[in-house]
Steps between C-alpha positions, in 0.01 A plus 500: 500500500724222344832505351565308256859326404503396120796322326544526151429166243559602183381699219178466310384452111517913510821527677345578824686409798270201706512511891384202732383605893750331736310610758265820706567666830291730684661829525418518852775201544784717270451752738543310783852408330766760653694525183187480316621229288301439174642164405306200532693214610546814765176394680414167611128333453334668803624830326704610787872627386818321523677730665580289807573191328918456529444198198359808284862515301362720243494797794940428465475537121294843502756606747305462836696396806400289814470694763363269794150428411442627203665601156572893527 
């Protein structure tokens, strides 16, 4: 099963709010995740999390700290 991550573009003739796909990821690979992150830019192109990845500065901003190798 896929997850989907959406991003709203707009509204429609009708008023209805228009979403664009950024991008899928299995839900096996969320899982996998051990915050079980659902953000996109959260998961890199081979699906696996970003968890371990110091340069991953958006872990700081939703108040994760590095903790040796990974962002707890």
């Amino acid at each position: 099963m896929a997850i989907e991550f959406l991003k709203a573009d707009g509204f429609d003739e009708n008023g209805q709010l228009r979403t664009v796909k950024v991008r899928s990821l299995n839900q096996s690979s969320a899982l996998k995740c051990p915050h079980f992150i659902l953000a996109a830019e959260h998961y890199r192109d081979d699906e696996s999390c970003r968890c371990d990845d110091k340069e991953h500065k958006e872990m700081k901003e939703w108040g994760y700290k590095w903790k040796g190798k990974r962002w707890q």
